[in-house]
C-alpha positions in Angstrom: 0.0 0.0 0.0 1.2 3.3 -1.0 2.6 5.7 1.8 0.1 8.5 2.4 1.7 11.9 1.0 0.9 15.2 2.1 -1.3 17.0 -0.1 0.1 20.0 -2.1 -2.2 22.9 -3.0 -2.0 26.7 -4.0 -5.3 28.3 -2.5 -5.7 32.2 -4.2 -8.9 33.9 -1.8 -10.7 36.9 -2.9 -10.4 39.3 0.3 -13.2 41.7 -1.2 -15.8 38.4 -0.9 -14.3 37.6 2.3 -14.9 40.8 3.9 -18.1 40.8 2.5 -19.1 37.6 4.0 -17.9 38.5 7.2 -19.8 41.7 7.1 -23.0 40.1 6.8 -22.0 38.4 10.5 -22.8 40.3 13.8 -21.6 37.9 16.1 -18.8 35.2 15.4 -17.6 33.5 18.3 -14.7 30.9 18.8 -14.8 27.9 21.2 -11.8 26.9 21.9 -9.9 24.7 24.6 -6.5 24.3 26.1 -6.5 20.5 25.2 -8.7 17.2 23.9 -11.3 15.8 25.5 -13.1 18.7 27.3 -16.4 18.6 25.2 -15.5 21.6 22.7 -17.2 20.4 19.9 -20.3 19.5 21.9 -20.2 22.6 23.2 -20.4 24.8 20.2 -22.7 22.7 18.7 -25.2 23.0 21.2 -24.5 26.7 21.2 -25.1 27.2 17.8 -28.4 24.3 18.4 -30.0 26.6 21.2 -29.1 29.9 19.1 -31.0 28.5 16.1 -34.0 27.4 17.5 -34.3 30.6 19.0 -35.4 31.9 15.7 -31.8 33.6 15.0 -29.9 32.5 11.8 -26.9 31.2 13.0 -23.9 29.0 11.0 -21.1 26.5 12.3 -17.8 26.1 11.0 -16.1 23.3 12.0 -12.5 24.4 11.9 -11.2 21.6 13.4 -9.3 20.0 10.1 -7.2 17.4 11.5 -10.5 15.7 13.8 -13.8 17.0 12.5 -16.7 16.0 14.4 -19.8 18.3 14.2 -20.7 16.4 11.3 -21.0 13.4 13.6 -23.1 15.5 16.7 -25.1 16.4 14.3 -26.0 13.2 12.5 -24.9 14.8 9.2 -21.7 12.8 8.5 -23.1 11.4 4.7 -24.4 14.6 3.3 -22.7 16.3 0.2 -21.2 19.5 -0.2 -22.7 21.7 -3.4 -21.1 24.6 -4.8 -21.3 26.6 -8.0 -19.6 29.8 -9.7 -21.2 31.6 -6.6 -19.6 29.6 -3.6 -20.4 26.5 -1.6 -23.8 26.1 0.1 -23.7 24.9 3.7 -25.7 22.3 5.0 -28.6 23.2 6.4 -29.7 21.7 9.8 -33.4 22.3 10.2 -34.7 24.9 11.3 -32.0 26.4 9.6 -28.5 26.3 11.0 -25.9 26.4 8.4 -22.9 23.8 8.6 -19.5 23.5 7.2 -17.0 21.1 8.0 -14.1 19.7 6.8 -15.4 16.0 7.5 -18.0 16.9 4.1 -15.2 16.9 2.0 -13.3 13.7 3.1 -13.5 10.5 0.8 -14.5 8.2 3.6 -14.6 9.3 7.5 -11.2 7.3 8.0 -9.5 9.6 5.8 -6.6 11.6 7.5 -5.9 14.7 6.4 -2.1 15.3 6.4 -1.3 19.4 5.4 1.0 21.5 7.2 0.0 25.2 8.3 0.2 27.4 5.0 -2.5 24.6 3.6 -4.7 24.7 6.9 -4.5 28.9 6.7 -5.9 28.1 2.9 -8.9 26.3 3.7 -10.1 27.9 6.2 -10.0 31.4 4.6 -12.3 29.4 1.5 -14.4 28.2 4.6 -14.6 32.1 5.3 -15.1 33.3 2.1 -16.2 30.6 -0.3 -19.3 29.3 2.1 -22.4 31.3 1.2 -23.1 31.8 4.9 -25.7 34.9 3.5 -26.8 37.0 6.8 -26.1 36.4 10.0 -26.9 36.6 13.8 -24.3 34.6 15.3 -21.3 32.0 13.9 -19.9 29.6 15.5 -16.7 28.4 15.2 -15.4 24.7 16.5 -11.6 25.4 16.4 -9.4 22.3 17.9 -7.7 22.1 20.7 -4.5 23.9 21.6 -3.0 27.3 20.1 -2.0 26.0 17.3 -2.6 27.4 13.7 -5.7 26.9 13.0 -6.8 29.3 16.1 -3.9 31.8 15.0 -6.1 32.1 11.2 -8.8 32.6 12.9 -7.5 35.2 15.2 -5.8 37.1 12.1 -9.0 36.4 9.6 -11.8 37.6 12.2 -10.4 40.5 14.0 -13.9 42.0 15.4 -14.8 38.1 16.6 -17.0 38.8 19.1 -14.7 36.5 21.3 -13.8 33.4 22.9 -15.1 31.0 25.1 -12.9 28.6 26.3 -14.3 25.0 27.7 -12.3 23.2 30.0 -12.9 20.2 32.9 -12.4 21.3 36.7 -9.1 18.9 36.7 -6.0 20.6 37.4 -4.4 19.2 34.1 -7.3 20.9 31.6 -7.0 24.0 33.7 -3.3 24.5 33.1 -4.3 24.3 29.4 -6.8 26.5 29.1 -5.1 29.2 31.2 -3.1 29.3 28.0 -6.4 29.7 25.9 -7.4 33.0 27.7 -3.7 34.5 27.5 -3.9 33.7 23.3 -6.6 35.5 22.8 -5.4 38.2 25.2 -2.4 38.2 22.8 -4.4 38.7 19.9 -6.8 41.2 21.5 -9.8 38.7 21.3 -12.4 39.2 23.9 -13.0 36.1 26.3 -16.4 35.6 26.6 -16.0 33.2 29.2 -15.0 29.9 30.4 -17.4 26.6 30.9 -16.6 24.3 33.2 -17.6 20.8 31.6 -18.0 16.9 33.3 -18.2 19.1 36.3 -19.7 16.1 38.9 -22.0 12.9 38.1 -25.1 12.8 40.3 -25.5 8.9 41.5 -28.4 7.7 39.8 -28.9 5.5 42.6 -28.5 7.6 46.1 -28.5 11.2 44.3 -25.4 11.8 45.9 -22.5 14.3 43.5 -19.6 12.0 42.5 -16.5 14.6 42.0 -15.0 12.6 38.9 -13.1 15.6 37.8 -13.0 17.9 40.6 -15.6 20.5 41.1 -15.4 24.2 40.6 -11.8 24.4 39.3 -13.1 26.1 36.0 -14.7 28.8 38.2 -11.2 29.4 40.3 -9.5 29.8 37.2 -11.8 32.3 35.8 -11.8 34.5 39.0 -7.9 33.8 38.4 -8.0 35.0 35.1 -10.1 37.7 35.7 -12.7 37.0 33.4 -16.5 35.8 33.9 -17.5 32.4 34.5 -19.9 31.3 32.2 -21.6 28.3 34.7 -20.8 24.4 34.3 -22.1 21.2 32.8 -22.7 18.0 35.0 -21.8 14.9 33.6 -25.0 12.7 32.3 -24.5 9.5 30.9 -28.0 11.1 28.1 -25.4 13.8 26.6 -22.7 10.6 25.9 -25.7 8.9 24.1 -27.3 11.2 22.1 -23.7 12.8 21.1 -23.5 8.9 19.6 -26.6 9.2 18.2 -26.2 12.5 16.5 -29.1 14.9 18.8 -27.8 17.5 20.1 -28.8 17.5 24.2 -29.3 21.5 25.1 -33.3 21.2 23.7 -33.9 18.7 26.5 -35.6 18.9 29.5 -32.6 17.0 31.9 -30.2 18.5 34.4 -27.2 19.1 32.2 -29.6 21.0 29.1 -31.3 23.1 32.1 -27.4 24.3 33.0 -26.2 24.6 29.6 -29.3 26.8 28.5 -28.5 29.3 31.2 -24.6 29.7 29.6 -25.9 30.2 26.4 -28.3 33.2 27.9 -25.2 34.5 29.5 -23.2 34.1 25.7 -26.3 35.8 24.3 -25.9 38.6 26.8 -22.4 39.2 26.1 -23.4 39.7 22.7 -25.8 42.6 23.8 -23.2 44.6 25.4 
């Protein structure tokens, strides 16, 4: 079997039709975390969920290139990308949320995709400026973990972003992490929006009792820390492991965890109004 190559591409991006397209945005927001494995992409995709079925019209970019999973929390993964002279149309998640991920473009969903930085800054400029996002309220943007490139394009592409919120778990380890994540985008003058303390304690299902699996309230010192506003956090429930699985996002629920997560979302929403 052939040895997988890097792929080699020149990418030439109209910065007239990006600004346009980015004009046409009031609000876009980055979710980001310090590492893997803190719930980031089910985060912002029950951000941009709740945000949508609130009647605004929001989108999703998936900017994580190297791991693309919205497609996958959104039970999306086998739809087709289609695009004409005018741009690429999003998929549209009823009752209207806009989607654009990497994972559309893949051959199969085992495919790896093997670019260095220059090629990652590429695509996701055309994720910018090639989607026809048209007007809107609020985008989202899943960005992987870490400080890497992919968060540095963003930072340099979106300079009004309306900022970042940074998800991390109450465990020491995640905290050091996303410590970093609020000094990057203090770097880059990006507002933080706020940090959201996921898996934050597992009520017993039998005696009701709050197993501290990760620690409790770590997220919440390391705002205060940080000086900037804690968001609120996100219990762990074994529903939000299942229907990630099964592709439905949890926040329009009616359990503990959705309750929670709803009030963040208010709290992004009034960050927004400032």
């Amino acid at each position: 079997m052939a040895e997988s190559k890097p792929e080699k591409r020149s990418v030439v991006v109209d910065n007239a039709k990006l600004n346009d397209n980015l004009c046409r945005i009031k609000h876009k927001i980055v979710v980001m975390s310090g590492k893997g494995g803190v719930g980031k992409s089910t985060v912002a995709v029950n951000l941009a969920v709740s945000l949508s079925d609130q009647g605004m019209q929001v989108g999703l970019l998936d900017v994580d290139i190297h791991g693309p999973n919205v497609p996958k929390l959104l039970n999306i993964e086998n739809e087709q990308l289609i695009g004409d002279d005018k741009g690429i149309t999003p998929i549209i998640v009823p009752p209207g949320l806009k989607v654009m991920s990497m994972a559309f473009l893949l051959k199969d969903k085992d495919s790896p995709i093997i670019w260095r930085g220059p090629v990652k800054m590429g695509a996701i400029r055309q994720f910018l400026s090639d989607v026809n996002w048209g007007d809107l309220d609020y985008l989202i943007i899943d960005l992987p973990p870490g400080t890497g490139d992919e968060p540095l394009s963003i930072a340099q592409l979106i300079p009004d972003a309306a900022g970042a919120v940074i998800v991390t778990t109450p465990q020491e380890l995640a905290l050091l992490d996303s410590r970093k994540s609020v000094n990057f985008a203090r770097q880059l003058d990006m507002p933080v929006i706020g940090i959201i303390e996921n898996m934050s304690g597992l009520k017993c299902p039998h005696c009701g009792e709050i197993i501290k699996l990760f620690k409790i309230g770590g997220g919440e010192n390391a705002a205060k820390d940080m000086g900037v506003p804690f968001l609120g956090r996100i219990p762990i429930e074994q529903k939000i492991v299942e229907m990630g699985d099964n592709g439905e996002p949890f926040a329009l629920n009616e359990f503990e965890s959705s309750i929670e997560f709803r009030k963040i979302v208010e709290k992004i929403k009034d960050n927004g109004r400032k």
